[in-house]
C-alpha positions as CSV (number, residue, x, y, z in Angstrom):
1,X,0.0,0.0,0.0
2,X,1.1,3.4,-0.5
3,X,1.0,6.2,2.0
4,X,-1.0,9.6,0.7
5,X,-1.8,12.3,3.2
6,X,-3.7,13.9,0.7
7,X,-6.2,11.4,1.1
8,X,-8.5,11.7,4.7
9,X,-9.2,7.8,4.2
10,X,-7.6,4.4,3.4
11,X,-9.1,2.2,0.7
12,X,-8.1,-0.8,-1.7
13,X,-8.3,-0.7,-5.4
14,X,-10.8,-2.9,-6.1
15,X,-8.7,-5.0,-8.9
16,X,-7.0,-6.6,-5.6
17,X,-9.9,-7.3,-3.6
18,X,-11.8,-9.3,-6.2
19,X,-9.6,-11.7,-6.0
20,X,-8.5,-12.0,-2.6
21,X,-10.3,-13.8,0.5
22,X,-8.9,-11.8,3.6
23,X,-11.8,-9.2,2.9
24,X,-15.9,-9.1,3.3
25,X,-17.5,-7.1,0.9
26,X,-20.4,-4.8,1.7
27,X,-21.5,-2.6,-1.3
28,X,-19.0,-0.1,-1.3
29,X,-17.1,-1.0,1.4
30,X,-14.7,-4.1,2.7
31,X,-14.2,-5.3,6.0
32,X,-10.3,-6.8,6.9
33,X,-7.5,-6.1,9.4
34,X,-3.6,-6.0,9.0
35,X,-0.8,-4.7,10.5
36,X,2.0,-2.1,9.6
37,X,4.9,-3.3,11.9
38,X,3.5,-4.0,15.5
39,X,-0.2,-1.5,14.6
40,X,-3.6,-3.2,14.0
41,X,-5.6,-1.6,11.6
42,X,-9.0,-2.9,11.7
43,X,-12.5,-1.7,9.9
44,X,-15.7,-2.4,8.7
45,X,-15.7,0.1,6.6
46,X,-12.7,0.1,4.1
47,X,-13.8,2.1,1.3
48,X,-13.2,0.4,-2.2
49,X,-11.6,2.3,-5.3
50,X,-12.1,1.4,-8.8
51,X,-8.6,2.4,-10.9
52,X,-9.2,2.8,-14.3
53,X,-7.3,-0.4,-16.4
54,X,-5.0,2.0,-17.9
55,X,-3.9,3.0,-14.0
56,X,-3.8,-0.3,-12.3
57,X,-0.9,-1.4,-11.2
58,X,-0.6,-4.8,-9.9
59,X,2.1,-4.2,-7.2
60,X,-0.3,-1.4,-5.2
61,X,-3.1,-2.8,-3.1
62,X,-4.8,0.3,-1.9
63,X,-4.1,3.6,-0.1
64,X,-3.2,4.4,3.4
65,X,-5.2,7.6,4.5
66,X,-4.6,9.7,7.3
67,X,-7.4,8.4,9.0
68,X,-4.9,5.9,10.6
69,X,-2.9,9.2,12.0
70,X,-6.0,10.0,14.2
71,X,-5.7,10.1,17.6
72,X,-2.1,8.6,17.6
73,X,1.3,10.0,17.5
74,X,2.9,10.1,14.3
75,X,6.7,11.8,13.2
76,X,6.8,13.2,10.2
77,X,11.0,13.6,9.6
78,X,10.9,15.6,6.2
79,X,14.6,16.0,5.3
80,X,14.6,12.0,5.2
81,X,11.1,11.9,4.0
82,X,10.0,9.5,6.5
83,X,7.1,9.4,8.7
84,X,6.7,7.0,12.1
85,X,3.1,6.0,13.0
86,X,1.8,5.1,16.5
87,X,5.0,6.9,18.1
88,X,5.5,6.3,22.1
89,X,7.8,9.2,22.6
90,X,9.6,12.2,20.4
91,X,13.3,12.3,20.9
92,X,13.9,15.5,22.9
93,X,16.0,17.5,20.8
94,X,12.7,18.1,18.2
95,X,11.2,20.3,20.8
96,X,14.3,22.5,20.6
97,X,12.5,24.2,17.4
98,X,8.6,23.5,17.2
99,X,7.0,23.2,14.0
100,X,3.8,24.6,13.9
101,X,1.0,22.4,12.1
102,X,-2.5,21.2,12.6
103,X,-4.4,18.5,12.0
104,X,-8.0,18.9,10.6
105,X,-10.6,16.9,9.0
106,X,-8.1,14.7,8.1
107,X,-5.7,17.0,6.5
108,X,-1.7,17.7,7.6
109,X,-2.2,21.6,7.3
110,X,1.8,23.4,7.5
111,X,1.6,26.8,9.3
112,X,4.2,28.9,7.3
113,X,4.9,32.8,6.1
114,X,5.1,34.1,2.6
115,X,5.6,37.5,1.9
116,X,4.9,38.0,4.9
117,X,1.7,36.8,5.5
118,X,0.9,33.4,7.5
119,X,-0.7,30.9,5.4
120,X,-1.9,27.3,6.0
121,X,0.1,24.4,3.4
122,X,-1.6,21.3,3.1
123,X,1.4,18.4,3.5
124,X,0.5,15.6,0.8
125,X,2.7,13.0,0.7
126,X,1.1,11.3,-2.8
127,X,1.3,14.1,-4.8
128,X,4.5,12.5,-6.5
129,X,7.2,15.4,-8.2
130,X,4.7,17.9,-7.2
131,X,5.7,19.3,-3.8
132,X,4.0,22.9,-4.1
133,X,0.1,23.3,-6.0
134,X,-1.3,26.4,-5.5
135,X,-4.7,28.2,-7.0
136,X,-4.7,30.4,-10.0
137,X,-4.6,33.6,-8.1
138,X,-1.7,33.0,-5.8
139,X,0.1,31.1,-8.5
140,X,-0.6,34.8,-11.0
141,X,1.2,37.0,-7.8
142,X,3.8,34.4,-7.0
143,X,5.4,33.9,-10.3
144,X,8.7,35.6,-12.0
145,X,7.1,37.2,-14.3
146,X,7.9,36.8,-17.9
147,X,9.5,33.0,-17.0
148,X,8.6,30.5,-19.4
149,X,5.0,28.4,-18.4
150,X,4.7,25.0,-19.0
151,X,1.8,22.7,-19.7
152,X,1.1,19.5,-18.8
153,X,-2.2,17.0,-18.9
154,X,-1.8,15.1,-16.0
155,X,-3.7,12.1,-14.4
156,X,-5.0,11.4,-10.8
157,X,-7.7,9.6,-8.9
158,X,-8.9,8.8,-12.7
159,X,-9.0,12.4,-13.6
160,X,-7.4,14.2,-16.3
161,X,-6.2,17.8,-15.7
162,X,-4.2,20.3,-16.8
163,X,-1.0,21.5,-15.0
164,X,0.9,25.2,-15.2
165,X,4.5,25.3,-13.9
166,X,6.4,28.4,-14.0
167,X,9.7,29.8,-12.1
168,X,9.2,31.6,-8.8
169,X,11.7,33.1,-6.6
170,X,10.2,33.8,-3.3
171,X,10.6,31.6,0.3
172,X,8.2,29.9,2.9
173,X,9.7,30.1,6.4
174,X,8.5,27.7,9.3
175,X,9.9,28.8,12.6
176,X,13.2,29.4,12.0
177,X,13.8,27.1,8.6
178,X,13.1,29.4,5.3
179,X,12.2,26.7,2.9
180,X,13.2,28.6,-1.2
181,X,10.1,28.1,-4.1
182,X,11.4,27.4,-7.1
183,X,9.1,26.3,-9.3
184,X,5.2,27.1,-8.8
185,X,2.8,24.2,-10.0
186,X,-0.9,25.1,-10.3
């Protein structure tokens, strides 16, 4: 399974459930337990996801959500993109500089400044090469202007859309790490 923060739920792609007799199928939904190390994760309630043939890939069963980071304590380590679920402690030294985030409705929501104004990120680990998407307005004031724009169709969840990257030259700073933008993705 593959880890996406971006997504508030966990669910398995229905070409591997089909087939498989460790789950009870309800509908919509699938009922199994496993474990990820020494964690149970049970439901009743496993949503099912049908890819599109051309998407399905074999080796990925489903998605972990971040519906398994409720109510447990989870280290995100983003230099060595890494992230610890069901964590007993925090090594002392990380409350030396406190990163400010929250966790709402599901959602990893990064509390940082841009030009000078405090804005809320939302930290999705499945969006693949594209670590900053922003809206259409803040993507217009952000960019260098007169930078060359490129366009891309991309896919996701079984969706086709169109991408716009462009150069930017500005910083986010959270707490006392200024983190540079160098390319704006919208």
């Amino acid at each position: 399974m593959q880890l996406d923060t971006g997504s508030p739920y966990t669910l398995f792609y229905e070409h591997f459930i089909e087939h498989n007799l460790c789950f009870t199928r309800n509908k919509d939904r699938v009922a199994t337990h496993f474990y990820i190390g020494k964690m149970e994760i049970s439901s009743q309630k496993f949503r099912i996801f049908q890819m599109k043939n051309s998407a399905v890939n074999s080796n990925i069963i489903g998605t972990l959500g971040t519906d398994l980071l409720e109510n447990r304590k989870t280290r995100i380590h983003f230099q060595v993109q890494n992230i610890q679920l069901n964590c007993y402690d925090f090594p002392k030294n990380l409350w030396k500089k406190p990163f400010p985030m929250e966790f709402k409705k599901g959602k990893i929501l990064l509390i940082g400044e841009i030009l000078g104004k405090k804005r809320k990120f939302l930290y999705d680990s499945g969006t693949s090469g594209y670590h900053l998407l922003i809206s259409k307005n803040t993507w217009l004031q952000w960019r260098q202007k007169k930078a060359p724009i490129e366009i891309r169709d991309e896919k996701s969840w079984n969706k086709r859309l169109t991408t716009y990257t462009t150069l930017c030259n500005h910083s986010i700073n959270f707490s006392s790490t200024s983190i540079p933008i160098k390319k704006l993705r919208m």
